[in-house]
PyMOL commands that place a pseudoatom at each C-alpha (Angstrom):
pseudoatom trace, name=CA, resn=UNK, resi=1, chain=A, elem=C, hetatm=0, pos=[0.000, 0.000, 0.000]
pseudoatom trace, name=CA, resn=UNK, resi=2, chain=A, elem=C, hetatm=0, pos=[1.717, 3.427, -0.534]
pseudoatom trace, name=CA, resn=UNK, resi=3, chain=A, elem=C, hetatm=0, pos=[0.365, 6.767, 1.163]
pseudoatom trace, name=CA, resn=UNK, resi=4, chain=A, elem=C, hetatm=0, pos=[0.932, 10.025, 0.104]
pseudoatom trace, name=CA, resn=UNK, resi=5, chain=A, elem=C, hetatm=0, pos=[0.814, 13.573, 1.978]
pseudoatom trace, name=CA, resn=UNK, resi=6, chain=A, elem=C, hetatm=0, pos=[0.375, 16.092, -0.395]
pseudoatom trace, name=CA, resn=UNK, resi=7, chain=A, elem=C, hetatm=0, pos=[1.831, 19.463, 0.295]
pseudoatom trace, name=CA, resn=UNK, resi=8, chain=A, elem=C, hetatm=0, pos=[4.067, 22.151, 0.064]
pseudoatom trace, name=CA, resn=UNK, resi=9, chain=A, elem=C, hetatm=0, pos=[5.448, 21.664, 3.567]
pseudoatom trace, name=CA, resn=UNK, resi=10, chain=A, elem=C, hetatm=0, pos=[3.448, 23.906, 5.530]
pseudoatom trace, name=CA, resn=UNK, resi=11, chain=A, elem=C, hetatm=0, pos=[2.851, 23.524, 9.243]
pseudoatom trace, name=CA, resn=UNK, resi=12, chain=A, elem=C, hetatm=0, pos=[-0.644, 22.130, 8.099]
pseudoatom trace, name=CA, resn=UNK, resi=13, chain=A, elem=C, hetatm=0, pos=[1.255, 19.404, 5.882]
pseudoatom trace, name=CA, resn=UNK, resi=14, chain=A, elem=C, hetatm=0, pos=[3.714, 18.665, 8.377]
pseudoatom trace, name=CA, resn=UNK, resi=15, chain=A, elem=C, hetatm=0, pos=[0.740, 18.147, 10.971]
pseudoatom trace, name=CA, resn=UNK, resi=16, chain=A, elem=C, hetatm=0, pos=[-0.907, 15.863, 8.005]
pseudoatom trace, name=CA, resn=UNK, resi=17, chain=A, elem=C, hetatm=0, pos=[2.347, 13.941, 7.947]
pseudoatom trace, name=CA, resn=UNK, resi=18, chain=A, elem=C, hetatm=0, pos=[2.669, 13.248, 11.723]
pseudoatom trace, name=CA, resn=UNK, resi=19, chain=A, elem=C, hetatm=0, pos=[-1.278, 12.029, 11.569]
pseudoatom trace, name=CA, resn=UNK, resi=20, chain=A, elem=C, hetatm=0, pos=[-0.661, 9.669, 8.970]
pseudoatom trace, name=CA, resn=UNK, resi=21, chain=A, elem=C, hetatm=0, pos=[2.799, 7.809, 10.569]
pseudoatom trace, name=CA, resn=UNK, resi=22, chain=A, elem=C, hetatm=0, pos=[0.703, 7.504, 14.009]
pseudoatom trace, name=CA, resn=UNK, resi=23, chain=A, elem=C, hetatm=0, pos=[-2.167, 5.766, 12.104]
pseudoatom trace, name=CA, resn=UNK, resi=24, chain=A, elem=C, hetatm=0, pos=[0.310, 3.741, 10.437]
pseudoatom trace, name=CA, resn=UNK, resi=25, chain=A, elem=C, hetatm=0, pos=[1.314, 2.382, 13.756]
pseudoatom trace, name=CA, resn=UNK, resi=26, chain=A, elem=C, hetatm=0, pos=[-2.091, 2.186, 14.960]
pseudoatom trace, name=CA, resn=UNK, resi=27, chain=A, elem=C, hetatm=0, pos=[-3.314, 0.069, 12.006]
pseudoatom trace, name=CA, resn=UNK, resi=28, chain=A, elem=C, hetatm=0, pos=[-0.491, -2.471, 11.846]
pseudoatom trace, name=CA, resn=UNK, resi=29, chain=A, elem=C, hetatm=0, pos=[-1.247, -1.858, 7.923]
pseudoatom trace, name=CA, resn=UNK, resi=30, chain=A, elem=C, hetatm=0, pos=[2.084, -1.806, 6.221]
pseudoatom trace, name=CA, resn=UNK, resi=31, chain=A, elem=C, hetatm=0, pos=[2.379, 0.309, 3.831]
pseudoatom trace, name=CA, resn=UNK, resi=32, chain=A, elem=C, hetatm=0, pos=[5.208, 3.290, 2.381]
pseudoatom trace, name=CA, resn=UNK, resi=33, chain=A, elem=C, hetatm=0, pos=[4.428, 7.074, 3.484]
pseudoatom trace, name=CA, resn=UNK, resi=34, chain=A, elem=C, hetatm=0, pos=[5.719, 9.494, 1.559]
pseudoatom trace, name=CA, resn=UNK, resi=35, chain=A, elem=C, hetatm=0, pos=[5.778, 13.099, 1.092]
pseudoatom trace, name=CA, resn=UNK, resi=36, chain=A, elem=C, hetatm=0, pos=[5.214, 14.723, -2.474]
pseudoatom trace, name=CA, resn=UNK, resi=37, chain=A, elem=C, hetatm=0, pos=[6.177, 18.833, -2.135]
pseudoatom trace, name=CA, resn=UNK, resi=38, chain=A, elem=C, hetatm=0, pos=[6.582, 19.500, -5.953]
pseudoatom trace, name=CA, resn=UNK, resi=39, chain=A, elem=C, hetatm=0, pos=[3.440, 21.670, -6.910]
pseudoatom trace, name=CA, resn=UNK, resi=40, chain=A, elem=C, hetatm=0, pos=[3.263, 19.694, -10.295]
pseudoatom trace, name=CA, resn=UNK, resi=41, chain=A, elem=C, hetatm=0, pos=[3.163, 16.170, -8.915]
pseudoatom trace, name=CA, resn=UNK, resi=42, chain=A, elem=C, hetatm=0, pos=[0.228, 17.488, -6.430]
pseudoatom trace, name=CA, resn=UNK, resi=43, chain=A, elem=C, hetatm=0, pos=[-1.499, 19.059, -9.528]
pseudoatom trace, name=CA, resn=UNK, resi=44, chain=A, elem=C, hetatm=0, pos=[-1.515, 15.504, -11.192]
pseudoatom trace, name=CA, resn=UNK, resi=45, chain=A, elem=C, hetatm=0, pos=[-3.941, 14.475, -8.412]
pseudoatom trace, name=CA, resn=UNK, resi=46, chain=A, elem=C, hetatm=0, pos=[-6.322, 17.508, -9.054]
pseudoatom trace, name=CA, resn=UNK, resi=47, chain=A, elem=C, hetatm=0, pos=[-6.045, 18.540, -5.549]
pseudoatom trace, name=CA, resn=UNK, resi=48, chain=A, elem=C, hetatm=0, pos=[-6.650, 22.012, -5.048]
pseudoatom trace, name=CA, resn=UNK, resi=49, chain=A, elem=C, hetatm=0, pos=[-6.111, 22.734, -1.716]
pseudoatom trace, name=CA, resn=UNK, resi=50, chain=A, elem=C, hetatm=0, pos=[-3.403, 21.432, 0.300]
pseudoatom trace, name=CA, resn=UNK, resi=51, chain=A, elem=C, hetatm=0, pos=[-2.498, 19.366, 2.537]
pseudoatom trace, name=CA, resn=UNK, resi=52, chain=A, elem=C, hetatm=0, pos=[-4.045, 16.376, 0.977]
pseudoatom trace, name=CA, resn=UNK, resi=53, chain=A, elem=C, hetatm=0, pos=[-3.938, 12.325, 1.470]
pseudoatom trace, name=CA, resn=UNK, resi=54, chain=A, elem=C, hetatm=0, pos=[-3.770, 9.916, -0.639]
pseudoatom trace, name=CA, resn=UNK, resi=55, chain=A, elem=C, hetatm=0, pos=[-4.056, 6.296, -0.060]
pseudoatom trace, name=CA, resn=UNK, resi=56, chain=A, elem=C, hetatm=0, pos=[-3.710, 3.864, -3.591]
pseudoatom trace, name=CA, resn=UNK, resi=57, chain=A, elem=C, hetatm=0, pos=[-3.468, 6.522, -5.491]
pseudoatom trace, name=CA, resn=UNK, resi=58, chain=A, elem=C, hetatm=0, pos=[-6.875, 7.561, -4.655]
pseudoatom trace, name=CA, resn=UNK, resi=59, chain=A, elem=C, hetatm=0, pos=[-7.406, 10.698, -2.951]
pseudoatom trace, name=CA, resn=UNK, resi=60, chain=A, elem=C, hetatm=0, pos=[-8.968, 10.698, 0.901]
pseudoatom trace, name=CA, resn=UNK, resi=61, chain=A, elem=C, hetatm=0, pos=[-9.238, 14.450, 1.868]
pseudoatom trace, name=CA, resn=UNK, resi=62, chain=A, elem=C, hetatm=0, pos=[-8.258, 17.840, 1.275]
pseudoatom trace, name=CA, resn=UNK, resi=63, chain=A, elem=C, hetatm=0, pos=[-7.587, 21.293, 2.598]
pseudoatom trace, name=CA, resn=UNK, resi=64, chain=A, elem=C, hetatm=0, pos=[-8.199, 19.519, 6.070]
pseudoatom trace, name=CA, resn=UNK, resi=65, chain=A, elem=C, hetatm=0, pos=[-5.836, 17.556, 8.514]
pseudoatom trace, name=CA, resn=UNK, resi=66, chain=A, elem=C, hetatm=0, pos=[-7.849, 14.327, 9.583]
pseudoatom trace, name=CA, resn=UNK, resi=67, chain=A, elem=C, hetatm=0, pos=[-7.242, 12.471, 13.161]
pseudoatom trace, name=CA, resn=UNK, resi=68, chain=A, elem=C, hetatm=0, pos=[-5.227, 9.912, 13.048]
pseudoatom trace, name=CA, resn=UNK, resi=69, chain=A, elem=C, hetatm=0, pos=[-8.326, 7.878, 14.012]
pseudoatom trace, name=CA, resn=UNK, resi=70, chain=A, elem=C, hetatm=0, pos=[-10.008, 8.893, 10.653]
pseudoatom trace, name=CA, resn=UNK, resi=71, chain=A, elem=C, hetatm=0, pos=[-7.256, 7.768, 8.990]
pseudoatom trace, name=CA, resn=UNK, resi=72, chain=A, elem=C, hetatm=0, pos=[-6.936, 4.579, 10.705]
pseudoatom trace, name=CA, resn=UNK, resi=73, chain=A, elem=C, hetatm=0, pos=[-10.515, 3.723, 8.939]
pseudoatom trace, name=CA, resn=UNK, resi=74, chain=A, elem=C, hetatm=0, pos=[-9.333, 4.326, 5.290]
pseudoatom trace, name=CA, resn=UNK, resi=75, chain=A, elem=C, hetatm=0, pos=[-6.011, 2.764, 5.692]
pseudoatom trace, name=CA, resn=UNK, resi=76, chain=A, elem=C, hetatm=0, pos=[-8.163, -0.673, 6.816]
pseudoatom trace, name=CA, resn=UNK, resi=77, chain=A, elem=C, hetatm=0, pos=[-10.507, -0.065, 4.038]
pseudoatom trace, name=CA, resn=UNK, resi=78, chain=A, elem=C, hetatm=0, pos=[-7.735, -0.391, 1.733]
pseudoatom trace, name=CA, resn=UNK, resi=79, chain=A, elem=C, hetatm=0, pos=[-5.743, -2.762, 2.827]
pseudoatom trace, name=CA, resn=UNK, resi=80, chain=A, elem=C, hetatm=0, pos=[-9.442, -5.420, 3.052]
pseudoatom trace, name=CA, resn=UNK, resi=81, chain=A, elem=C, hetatm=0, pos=[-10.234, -3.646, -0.785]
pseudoatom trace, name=CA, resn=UNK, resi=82, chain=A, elem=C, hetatm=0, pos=[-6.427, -4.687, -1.736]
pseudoatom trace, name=CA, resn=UNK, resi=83, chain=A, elem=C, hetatm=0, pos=[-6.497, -8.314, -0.180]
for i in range(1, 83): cmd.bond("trace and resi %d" % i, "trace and resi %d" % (i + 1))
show_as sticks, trace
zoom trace
């Protein structure tokens, strides 16, 4: 599974970021985060407010910084969708 923050590495992203490695832990789903900063690899997602996740290339929420609970749902979502 590979997770995205999308962002330009704003205090809001970094928050994002921080959310999405505790729900990682929480879930026990494995899976690579990563950050993507470059305004034309967030563009390719047609986000158009930042931060933004996405999870499977398939974009959970934007312009907002989820719980890590709230993330904890989609990340089990997609891990029972992926196997």
């Amino acid at each position: 599974m590979n997770v995205k923050v999308l962002g330009t590495g704003c205090a809001r992203c970094k928050q994002l970021y921080a959310e999405a490695q505790k729900a990682l832990a929480q879930s026990g789903v494995a899976a690579s985060l990563e950050k993507v900063e470059k305004i034309d690899e967030i563009m390719k997602f047609g986000v158009m407010m930042t931060p933004a996740l996405v999870i499977d290339a398939e974009v959970k929420c934007s312009g907002r910084v989820p719980q890590a609970a709230e993330i904890v749902s989609w990340l089990t979502t997609a891990a029972a969708k992926a196997g």
